[in-house]
C-alpha positions in Angstrom: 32.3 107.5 -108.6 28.7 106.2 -108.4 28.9 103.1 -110.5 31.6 102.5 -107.6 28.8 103.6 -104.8 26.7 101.2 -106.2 29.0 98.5 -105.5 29.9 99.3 -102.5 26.5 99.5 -101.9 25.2 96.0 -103.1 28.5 94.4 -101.6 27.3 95.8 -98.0 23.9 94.9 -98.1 24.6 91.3 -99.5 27.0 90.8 -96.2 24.6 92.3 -94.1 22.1 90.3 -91.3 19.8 93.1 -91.3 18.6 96.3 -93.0 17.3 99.5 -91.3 16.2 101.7 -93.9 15.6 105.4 -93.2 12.9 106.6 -96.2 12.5 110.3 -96.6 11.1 112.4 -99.0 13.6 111.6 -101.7 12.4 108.1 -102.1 8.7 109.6 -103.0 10.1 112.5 -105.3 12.2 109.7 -107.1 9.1 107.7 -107.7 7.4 111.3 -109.1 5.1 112.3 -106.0 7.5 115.6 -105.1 5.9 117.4 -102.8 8.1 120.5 -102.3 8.1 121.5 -106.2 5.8 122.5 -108.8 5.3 119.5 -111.3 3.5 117.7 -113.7 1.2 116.0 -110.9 0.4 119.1 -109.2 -1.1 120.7 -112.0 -2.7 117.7 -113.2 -4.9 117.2 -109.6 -4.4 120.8 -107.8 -5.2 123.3 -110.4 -7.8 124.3 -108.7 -6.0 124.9 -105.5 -2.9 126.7 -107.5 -5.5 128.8 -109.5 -7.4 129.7 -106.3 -5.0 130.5 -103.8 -1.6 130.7 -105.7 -0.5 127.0 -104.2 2.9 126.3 -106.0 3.1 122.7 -104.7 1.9 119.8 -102.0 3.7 121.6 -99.2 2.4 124.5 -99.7 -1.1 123.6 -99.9 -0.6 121.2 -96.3 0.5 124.2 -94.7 -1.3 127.3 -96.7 -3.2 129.2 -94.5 -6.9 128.9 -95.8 -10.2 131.7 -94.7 -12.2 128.8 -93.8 -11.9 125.2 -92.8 -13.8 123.8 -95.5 -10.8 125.4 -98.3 -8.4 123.5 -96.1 -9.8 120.0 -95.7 -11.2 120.2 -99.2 -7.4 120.0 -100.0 -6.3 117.7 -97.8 -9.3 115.2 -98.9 -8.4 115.4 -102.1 -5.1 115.0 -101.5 -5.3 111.7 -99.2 -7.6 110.5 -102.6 -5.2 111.2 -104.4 -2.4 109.0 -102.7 -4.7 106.8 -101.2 -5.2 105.9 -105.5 -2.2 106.5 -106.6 0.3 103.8 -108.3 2.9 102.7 -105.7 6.7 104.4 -107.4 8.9 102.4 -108.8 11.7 103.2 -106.1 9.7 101.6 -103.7 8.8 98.3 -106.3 13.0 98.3 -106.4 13.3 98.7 -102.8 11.1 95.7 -101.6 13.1 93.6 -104.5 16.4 94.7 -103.3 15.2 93.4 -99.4 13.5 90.8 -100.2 15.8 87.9 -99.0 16.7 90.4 -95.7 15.4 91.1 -92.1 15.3 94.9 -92.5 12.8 97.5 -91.2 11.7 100.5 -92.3 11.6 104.1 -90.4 9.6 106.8 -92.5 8.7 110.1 -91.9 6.6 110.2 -95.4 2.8 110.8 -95.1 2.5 109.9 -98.4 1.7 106.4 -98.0 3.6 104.5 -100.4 6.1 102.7 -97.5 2.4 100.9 -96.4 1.2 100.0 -100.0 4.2 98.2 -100.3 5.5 97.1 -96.9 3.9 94.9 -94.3 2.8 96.9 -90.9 5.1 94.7 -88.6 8.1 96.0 -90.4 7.6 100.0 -90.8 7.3 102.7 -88.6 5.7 106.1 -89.4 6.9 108.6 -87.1 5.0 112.2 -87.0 5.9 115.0 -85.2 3.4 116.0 -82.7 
């Protein structure tokens, strides 16, 4: 069933004009930035956090409830550092290739930044919840 997906899937998108893409969480876990779970890049750059305050993953630190200010922005500096210098994932690298010969734009609702590393402004949106 997927290798048919797949076809069905290139076949569409070579017929279509134009591309909205919808990129969501999934697309950053793929590339190995998984913010919901416990992994290999959380321990590597948050062990201090996890040691400190229990924080099991990226979500949890965002919306942790720290004792002072400073705990809590000392977290999200390091984690906009650690994005902000982080290699772009290979999902996205596939996704530009894939679009490349299209019109398409790009809705996101990631705060990770990868969609701008890779993406030029005038074709992405970043929608936050206020």
């Amino acid at each position: 069933m997927r290798a048919e997906s797949i076809r069905t899937t290139t076949e569409l998108l070579q017929q279509a004009d134009a591309v909205l893409v919808g990129a969501g969480s999934g697309l950053s876990s793929a590339a190995g930035y998984n913010h919901y779970h416990h992994n290999t890049v959380f321990e590597e750059n948050f062990h201090d956090f996890e040691k400190a305050y229990g924080i099991q993953s990226l979500f949890q630190g965002f919306y942790y409830v720290y004792s002072k200010p400073e705990q809590q922005w000392g977290f999200y500096s390091r984690y906009i550092r650690f994005m902000e210098e982080a290699p772009v994932g290979q999902p996205y690298i596939d996704l530009l290739e894939i679009l490349r010969e299209k019109e398409y734009f790009i809705l996101t609702t990631n705060c990770d930044i990868q969609v701008p590393k890779v993406f030029p402004e005038e074709r992405t949106c970043q929608f936050r919840q206020k």
